[in-house]
Structure formats: C-alpha cells, structure tokens
DRENMI-697234 format. One record per residue (C-alpha): residue number from 1; x, y, z. Coordinates in steps of 0.2 Angstrom, whole numbers, m for minus. Layout:
<nodes>
n:NUM x:X y:Y z:Z;
...
</nodes>
This chain:
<nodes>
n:1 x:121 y:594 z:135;
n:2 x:136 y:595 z:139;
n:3 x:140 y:597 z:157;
n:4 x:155 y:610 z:164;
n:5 x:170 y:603 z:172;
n:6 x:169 y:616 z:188;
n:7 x:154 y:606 z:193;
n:8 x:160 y:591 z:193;
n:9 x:165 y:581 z:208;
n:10 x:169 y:562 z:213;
n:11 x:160 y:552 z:223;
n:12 x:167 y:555 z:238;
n:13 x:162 y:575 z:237;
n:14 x:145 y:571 z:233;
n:15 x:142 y:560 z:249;
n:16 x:147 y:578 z:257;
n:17 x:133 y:588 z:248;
n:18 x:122 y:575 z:251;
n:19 x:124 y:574 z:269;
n:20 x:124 y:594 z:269;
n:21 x:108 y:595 z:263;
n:22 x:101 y:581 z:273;
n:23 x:105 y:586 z:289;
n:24 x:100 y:606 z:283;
n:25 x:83 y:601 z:286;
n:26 x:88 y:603 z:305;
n:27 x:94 y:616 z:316;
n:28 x:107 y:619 z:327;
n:29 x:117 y:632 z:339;
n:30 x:131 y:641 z:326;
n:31 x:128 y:649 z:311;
n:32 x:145 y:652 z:309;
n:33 x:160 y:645 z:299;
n:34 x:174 y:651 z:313;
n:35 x:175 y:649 z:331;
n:36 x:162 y:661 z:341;
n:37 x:162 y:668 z:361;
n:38 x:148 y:660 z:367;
n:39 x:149 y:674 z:381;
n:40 x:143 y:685 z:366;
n:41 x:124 y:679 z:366;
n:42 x:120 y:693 z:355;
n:43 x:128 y:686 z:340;
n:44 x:122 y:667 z:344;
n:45 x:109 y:658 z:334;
n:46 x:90 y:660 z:344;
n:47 x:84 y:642 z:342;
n:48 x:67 y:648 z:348;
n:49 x:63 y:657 z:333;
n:50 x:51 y:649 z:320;
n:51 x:50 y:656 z:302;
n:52 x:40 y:657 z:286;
n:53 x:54 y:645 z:280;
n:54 x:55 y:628 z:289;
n:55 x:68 y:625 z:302;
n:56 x:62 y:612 z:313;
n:57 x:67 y:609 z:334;
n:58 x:86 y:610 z:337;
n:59 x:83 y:594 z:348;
n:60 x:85 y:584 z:331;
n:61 x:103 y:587 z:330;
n:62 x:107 y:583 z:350;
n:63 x:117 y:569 z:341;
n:64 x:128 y:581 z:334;
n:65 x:136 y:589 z:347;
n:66 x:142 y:580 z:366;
n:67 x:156 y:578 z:377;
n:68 x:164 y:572 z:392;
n:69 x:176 y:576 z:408;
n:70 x:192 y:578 z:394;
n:71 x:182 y:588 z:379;
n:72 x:167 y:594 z:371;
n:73 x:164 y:592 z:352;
n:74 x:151 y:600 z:341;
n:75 x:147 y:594 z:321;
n:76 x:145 y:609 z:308;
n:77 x:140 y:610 z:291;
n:78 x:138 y:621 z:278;
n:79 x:133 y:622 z:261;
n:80 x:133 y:636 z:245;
n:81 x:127 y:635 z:230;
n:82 x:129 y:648 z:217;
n:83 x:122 y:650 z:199;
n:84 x:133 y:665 z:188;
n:85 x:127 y:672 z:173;
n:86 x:141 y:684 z:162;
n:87 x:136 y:696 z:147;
n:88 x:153 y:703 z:138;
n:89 x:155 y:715 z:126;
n:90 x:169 y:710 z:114;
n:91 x:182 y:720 z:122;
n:92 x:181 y:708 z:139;
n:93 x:182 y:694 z:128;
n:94 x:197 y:699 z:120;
n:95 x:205 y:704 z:139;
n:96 x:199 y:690 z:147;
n:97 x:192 y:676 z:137;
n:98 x:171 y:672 z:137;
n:99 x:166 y:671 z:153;
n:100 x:156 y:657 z:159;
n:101 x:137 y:657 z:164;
n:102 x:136 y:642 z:175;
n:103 x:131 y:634 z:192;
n:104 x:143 y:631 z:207;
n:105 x:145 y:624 z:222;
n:106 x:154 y:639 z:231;
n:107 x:158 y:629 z:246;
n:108 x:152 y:611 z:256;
n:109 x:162 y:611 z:272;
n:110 x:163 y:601 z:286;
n:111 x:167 y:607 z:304;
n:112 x:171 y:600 z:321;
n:113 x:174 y:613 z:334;
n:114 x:173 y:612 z:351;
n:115 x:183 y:613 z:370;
n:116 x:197 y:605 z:378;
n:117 x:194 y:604 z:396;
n:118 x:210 y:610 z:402;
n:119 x:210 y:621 z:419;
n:120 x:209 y:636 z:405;
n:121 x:199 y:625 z:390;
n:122 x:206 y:627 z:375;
n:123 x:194 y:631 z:359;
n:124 x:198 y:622 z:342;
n:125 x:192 y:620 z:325;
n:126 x:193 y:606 z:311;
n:127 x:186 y:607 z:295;
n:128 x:186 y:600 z:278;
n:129 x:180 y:608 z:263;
n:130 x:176 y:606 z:242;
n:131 x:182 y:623 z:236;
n:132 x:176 y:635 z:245;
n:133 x:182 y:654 z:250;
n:134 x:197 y:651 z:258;
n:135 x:205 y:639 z:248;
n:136 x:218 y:644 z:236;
n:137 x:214 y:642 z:216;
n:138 x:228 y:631 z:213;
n:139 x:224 y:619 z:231;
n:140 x:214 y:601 z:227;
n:141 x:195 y:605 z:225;
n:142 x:195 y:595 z:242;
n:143 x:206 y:597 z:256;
n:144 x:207 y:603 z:275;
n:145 x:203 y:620 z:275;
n:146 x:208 y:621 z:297;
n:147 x:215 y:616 z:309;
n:148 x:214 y:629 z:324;
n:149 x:219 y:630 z:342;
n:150 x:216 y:644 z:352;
n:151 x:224 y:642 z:372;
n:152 x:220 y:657 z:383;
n:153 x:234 y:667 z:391;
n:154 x:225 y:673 z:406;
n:155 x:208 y:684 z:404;
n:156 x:212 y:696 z:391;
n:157 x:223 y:686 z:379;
n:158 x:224 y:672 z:367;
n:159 x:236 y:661 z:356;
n:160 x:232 y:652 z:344;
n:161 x:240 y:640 z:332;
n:162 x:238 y:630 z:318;
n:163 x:232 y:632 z:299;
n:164 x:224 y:647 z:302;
n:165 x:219 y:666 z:297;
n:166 x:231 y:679 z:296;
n:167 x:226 y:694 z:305;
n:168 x:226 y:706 z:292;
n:169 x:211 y:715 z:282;
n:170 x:192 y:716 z:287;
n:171 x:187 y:705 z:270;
n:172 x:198 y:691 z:276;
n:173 x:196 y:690 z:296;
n:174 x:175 y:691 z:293;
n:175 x:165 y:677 z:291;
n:176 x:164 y:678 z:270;
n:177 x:149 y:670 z:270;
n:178 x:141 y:681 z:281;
n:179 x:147 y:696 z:274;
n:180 x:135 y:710 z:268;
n:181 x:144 y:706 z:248;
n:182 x:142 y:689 z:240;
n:183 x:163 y:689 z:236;
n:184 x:178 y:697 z:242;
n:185 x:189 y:711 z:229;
n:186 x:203 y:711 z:239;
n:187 x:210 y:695 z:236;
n:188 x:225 y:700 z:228;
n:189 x:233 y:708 z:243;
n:190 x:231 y:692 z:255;
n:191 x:230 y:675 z:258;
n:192 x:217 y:666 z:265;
n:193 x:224 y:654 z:274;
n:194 x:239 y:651 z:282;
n:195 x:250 y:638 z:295;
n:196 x:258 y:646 z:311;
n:197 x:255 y:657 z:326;
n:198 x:245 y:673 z:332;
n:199 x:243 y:682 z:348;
n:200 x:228 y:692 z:351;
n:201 x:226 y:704 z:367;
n:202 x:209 y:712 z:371;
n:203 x:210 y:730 z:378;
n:204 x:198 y:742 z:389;
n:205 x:181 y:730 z:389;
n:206 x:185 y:722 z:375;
n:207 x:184 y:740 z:365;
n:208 x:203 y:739 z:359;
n:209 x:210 y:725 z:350;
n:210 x:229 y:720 z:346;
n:211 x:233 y:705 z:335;
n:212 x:249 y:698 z:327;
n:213 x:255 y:684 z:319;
n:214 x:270 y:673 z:311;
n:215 x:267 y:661 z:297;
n:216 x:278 y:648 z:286;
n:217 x:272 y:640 z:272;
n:218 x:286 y:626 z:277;
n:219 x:274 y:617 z:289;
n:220 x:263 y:615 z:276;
n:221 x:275 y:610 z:262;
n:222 x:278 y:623 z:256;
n:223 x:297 y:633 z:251;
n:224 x:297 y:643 z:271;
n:225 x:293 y:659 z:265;
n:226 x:290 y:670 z:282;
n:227 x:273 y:681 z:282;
n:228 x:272 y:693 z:298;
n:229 x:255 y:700 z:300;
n:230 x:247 y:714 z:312;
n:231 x:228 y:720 z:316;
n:232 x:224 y:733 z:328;
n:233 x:206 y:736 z:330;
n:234 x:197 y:752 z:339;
n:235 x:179 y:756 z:344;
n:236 x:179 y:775 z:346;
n:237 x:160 y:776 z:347;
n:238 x:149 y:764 z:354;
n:239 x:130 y:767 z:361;
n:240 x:112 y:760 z:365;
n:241 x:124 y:743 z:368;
n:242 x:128 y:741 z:351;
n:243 x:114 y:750 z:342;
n:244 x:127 y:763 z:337;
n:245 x:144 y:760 z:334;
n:246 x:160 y:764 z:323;
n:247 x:174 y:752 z:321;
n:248 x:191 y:757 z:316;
n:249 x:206 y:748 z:313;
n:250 x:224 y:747 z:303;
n:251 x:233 y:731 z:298;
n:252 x:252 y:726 z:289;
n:253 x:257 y:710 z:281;
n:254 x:273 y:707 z:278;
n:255 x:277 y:693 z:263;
n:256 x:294 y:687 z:259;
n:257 x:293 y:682 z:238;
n:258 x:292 y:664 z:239;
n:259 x:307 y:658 z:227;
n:260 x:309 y:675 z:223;
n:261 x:292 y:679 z:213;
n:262 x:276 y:687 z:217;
n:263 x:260 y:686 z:206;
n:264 x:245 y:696 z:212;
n:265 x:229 y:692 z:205;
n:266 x:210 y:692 z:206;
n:267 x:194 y:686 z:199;
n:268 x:175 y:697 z:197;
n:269 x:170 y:696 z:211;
n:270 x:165 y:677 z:207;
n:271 x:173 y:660 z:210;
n:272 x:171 y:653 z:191;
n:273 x:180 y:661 z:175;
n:274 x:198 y:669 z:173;
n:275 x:207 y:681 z:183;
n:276 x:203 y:699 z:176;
n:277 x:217 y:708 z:186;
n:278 x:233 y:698 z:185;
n:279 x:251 y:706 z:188;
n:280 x:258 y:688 z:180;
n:281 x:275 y:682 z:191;
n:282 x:290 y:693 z:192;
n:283 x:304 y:694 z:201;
n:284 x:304 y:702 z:221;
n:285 x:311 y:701 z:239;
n:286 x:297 y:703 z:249;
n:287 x:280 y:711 z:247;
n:288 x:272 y:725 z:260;
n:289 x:255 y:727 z:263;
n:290 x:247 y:741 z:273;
n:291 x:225 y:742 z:276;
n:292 x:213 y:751 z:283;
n:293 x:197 y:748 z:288;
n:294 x:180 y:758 z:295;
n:295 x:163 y:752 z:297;
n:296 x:150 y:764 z:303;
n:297 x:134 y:755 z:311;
n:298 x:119 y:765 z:314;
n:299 x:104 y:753 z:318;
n:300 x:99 y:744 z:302;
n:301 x:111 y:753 z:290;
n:302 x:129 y:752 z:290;
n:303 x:145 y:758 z:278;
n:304 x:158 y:746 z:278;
n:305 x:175 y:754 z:269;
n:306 x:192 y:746 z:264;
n:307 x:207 y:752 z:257;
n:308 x:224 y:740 z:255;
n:309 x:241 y:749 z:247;
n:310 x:253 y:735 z:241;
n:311 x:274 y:737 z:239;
n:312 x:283 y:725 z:232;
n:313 x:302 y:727 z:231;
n:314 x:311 y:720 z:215;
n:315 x:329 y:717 z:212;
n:316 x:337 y:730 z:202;
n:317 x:320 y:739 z:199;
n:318 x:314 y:747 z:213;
n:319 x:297 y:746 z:223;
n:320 x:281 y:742 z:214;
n:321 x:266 y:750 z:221;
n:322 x:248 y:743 z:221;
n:323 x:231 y:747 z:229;
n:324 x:214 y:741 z:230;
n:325 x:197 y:749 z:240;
n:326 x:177 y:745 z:240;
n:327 x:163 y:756 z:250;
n:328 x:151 y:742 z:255;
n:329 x:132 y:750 z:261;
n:330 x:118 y:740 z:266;
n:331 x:101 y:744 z:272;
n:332 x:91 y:728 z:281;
n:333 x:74 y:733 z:277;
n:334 x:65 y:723 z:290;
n:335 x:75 y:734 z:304;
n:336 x:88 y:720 z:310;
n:337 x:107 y:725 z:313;
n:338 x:122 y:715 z:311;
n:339 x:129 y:713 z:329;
n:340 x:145 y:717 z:331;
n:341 x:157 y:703 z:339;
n:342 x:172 y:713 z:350;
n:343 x:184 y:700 z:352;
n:344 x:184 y:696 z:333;
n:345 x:184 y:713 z:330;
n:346 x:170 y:711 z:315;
n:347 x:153 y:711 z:311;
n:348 x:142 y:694 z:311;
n:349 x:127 y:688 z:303;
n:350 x:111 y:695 z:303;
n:351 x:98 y:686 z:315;
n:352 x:81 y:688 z:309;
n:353 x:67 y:693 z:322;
n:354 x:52 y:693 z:307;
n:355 x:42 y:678 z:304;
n:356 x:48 y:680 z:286;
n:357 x:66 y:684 z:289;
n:358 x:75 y:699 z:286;
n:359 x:80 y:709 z:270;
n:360 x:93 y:716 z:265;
n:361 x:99 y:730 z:253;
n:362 x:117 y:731 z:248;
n:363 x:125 y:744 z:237;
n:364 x:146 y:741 z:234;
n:365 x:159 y:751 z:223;
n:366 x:178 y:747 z:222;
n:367 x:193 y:745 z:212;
n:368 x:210 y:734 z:211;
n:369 x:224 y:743 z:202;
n:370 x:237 y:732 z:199;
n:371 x:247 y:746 z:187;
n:372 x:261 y:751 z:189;
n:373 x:279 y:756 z:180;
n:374 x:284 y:740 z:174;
n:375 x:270 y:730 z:178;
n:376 x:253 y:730 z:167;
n:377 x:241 y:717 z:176;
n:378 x:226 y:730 z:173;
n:379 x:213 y:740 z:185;
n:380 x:195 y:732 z:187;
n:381 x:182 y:745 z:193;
n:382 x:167 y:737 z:198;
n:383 x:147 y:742 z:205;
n:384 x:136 y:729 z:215;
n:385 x:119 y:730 z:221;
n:386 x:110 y:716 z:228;
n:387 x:97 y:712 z:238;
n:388 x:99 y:696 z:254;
n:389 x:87 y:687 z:262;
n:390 x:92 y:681 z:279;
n:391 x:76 y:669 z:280;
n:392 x:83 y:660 z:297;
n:393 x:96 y:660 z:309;
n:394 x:103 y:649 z:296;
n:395 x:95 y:650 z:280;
n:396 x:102 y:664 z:268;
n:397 x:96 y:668 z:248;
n:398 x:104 y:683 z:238;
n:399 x:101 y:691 z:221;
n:400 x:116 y:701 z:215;
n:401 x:121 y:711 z:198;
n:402 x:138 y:720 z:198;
n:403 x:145 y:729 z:181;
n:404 x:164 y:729 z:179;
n:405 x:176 y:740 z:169;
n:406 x:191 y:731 z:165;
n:407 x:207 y:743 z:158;
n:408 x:218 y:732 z:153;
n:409 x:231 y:730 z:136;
n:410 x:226 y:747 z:133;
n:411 x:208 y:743 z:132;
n:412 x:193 y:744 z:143;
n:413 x:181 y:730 z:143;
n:414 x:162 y:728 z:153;
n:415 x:156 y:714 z:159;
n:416 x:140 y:712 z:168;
n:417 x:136 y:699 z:181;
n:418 x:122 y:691 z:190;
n:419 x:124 y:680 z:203;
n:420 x:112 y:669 z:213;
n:421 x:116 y:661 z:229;
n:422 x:109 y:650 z:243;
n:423 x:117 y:644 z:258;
n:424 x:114 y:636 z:275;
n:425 x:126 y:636 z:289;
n:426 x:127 y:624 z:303;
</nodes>
C-alpha cells in the first residue's frame, strides 16, 4: 500500500517521536506547551494523582529538569497524533479536490524552558517542533517553533521578546492543544508566530489585563513587514474563587501587506488536505483586524465565543472587508472545570480529579467568510461535536465529527469529517 507523503519524515524526526513516546511513559510538572505562573497552583499538574491509565512517579524524570546559582532548566515534550477521515459529495470535490482520509502526526515538540537567575529572574522558552499548530504551511516540516524571553518590569508588568505570539485573539494566545476544540477556524485572520517585542501589564489583582506588541518579519528573514498588535482582557464577574467567572476581552492587529499582497486562507478545521477558504494573493497596503472574545464559566460547563472582522485596504479599490466567528460549549461530565489562568488571560487544561479521568462534551458552530466585492475566496460554515477524554494530567483522547457547508464558485459543497486524536504533553 501505498504510503501518504504527509506522514512521511526523515530520520532525524523519527528519533524525535521515538523519544516522545519513550519518555511519555513518565511524568512530569507541566502539561503545558507555553510558559505558566507557577504562583498559579490551580492550573499546575497534581503529581499525586494516580489514574485508571498508567502515569508512573514523577521522580523518574528528576533527570529532566536542574539548575544552578546562574539558571534553572526544565525538558518538555509533547506529542499528537491524529487520524482524519473525509466523506465528500461531488460538489466538494469539485471546490476543493478529494479530500484525504489519513493519519498525522499533528505535532512532536521539544521544549526547554526555565529561569534566569537575575535579581528579577527571567523566564524563557526554547522549542523545536515537526509541524505542529503554530507553524506556518509553507515553513520546513521541522524547525524552531520559540524562542521566548519574558523579563519582569517590576510587579505587575512584563516584556518579553523573541519569536513569539502576537497578543491578538483567544484561539491564538491559548494553549491549542488544550483548547476545548481539536483545531482552530480562525486562522485566516492571524499568525501564529511572530519575531519581536510585547509588553503586558496586569491590573486590579490580576483581574484587568493590557498587552501590546511590535513585530518584523525582518529578524526572521523575512521582507520587514511591521505587525502592531493589542489584547485587553477583563474579568467582570468572578466568584467561589474561580468557580464562576466571565472573561471578556477586545484585541487589533495591524499588518502591513508584505510586498504589497495579502492572501487569507484556511483549512477544515484539520491540518491535512486543501484550503477550503482561500481569498488567493492580491494586491493591498495594510490589513486591519479587529476581535472580540467572551467566555462564560459556570463550574463544569462553559461558552467560549469569538468574532474577528478583517479590512484590508487595496490600491485603487477601496477596503475589503472579511469576518470570521465560532460558539464553542463544552460540558465535562465527570464535574471538572477548566481553570482560568489571569496573567495569560485564558483558560488551561483540564485536570482530572476521577480515577478514570475526566470527560468532556464539546458542541462548536462557526463560519469564515472571505467574500467580498472583488474578492471570491468563499464562506465555510461548519458544526462540531466531540467528545474529550482528559485521562491524566497529561494524557488526552478525543473523538470529533464536524459537517461543513462550503459556498464557493457559486456552489455549495458538504463535507463530513471525523477526526481522532491522542496526545501527551510534558
């Protein structure tokens, strides 16, 4: 049988899985793929917690992490693997060529993060990656994904520089992997990652959060295109320390065209096959984005909503305008809640209290429209529901379908998906 050239990697990459998987039959302190407040303990890993599903003692992995009088250092690891099944009616294929049933590896990446033992440490973050979420398409399969400094500014601020997020949009600032959906929608209005500067300040207890942020592809090697981003977070409501809560938040990105194009474009919500949503390059100054998040908390069930508006200003032609949104629910059955993180100004992982883990329902409707006068590059309307199961602090499985309507070349095509994934995060 013939074997699909998305799975295949060189040697060097396999050595990375291998060792993924190896050292995932140990455990560690982290369970996350970006730097976390270890002030925060209600959204650390609980390493005395023993599970249906194996995860032996954490002093196994001692190795990994150490330190001296100049700096600390901590090894992480973490592995996805998808498989993606597509069914088409002939419409799709017509709009968007057959669609691949297939496995994946979504993402192998290797972190070491850590302290700088300064008078104020600093925090950093290296990591390198096969594919992954946050690299972009048309980036080698294997590459550094960060390379992240923050330095405190007294108390209540931080800089931080390096190849880094932008702060703009709750799909792109989370933890992806963690998220309550499998794949982000949004993709067409940001990029993932990006090399320059932000400044973060943290307002009344941590409640209020401002962040902004230049970036230049130049550092990178890229043609110096300037991208100015801004995040300001709220908590209006929050009770029963964390039980109840309601986040709230509006961001901008500014984006200069780089060479004087733009091309927005997305995927199904899955990392293998063709773009369904594609506005194809043309020409423009600069592109203006402008979100808005809220995500309502109420124990163990939560809405999570997103809505990002696009202008994009062409020579000669005016302003293009696009949009995107999604309503994301989730129920974990078992009773757990995602705990809220205040100084990333996000939700985090679930951390499972059950012997057998915790489940989780997740329902999910959104849209990308990337219509508009001049420009055709279609709208894809799409329904999730999955279930996850958080089987450890570290472990994660999740079953998802999700039915798309593709309007496109005056055509609507529907396409439906399954996708399985399992993941461990060190």
């Amino acid at each position: 049988m013939e074997i699909d050239k998305r799975i295949k990697i060189n040697s060097a990459n396999w050595v990375l899985v291998l060792l993924c998987l190896v050292l995932s039959n140990k455990v560690s302190y982290c369970q996350h793929t970006d730097l976390v407040d270890s002030l925060q303990a209600n959204i650390l890993a609980d390493t005395g917690k023993s599970y249906f599903l194996p995860d032996v003692n954490h002093k196994n992995m001692r190795w990994a992490k150490g330190g001296n009088k100049l700096f600390t250092h901590q090894l992480g690891f973490a592995i996805l693997l998808d498989y993606d099944v597509n069914i088409q009616d002939e419409t799709s294929k017509t709009q968007v060529g057959e669609q691949p049933t297939t496995g994946d590896i979504r993402s192998a990446r290797m972190m070491l993060r850590g302290k700088i033992n300064f008078k104020a440490p600093w925090s950093y973050l290296i990591s390198v990656e096969y594919k992954g979420f946050d690299r972009e398409e048309d980036d080698p399969a294997f590459g550094l994904t960060d390379l992240k400094f923050v330095i405190p500014l007294g108390k209540t601020s931080d800089l931080t520089v390096g190849k880094i997020k932008e702060t703009f949009a709750y799909e792109m600032v989370g933890d992806a992997a963690n998220l309550p959906h499998q794949e982000r929608l949004l993709n067409p209005f940001f990029k993932s990652r990006n090399t320059g500067i932000s400044l973060k300040k943290y307002l009344l207890k941590d409640r209020m959060t401002i962040a902004g942020g230049w970036f230049n592809d130049w550092f990178s090697g890229g043609s110096g295109a300037n991208t100015f981003t801004t995040r300001i977070t709220g908590l209006p409501k929050w009770e029963l320390e964390g039980k109840h809560y309601m986040h709230s938040a509006v961001s901008l990105r500014y984006a200069e065209a780089v060479d004087g194009k733009v091309r927005l474009k997305g995927k199904n919500e899955t990392n293998v096959g063709t773009d369904y949503v594609d506005t194809k390059s043309f020409d423009a100054n600069h592109q203006l984005n402008v979100g808005v998040e809220q995500l309502w908390s109420m124990e163990n069930f939560s809405v999570l909503m997103e809505y990002i508006h696009n202008w994009t200003h062409t020579p000669g032609n005016g302003t293009e305008q696009f949009n995107g949104y999604y309503v994301t629910t989730s129920y974990v059955v078992s009773g757990e809640q995602r705990p809220y993180d205040k100084r990333a100004a996000y939700a985090r992982r679930i951390k499972p209290t059950g012997t057998h883990g915790a489940w989780e329902l997740v329902g999910r409707f959104g849209s990308v429209n990337l219509n508009n006068r001049d420009i055709h590059g279609g709208t894809n309307n799409r329904y999730t529901f999955g279930l996850n199961w958080w089987a450890t602090q570290y472990w994660k499985a999740g079953l998802f379908y999700g039915i798309s309507n593709l309007d496109r070349d005056n055509m609507t095509g529907t396409t439906n998906s399954f996708q399985f994934r399992i993941q461990w995060i060190y």
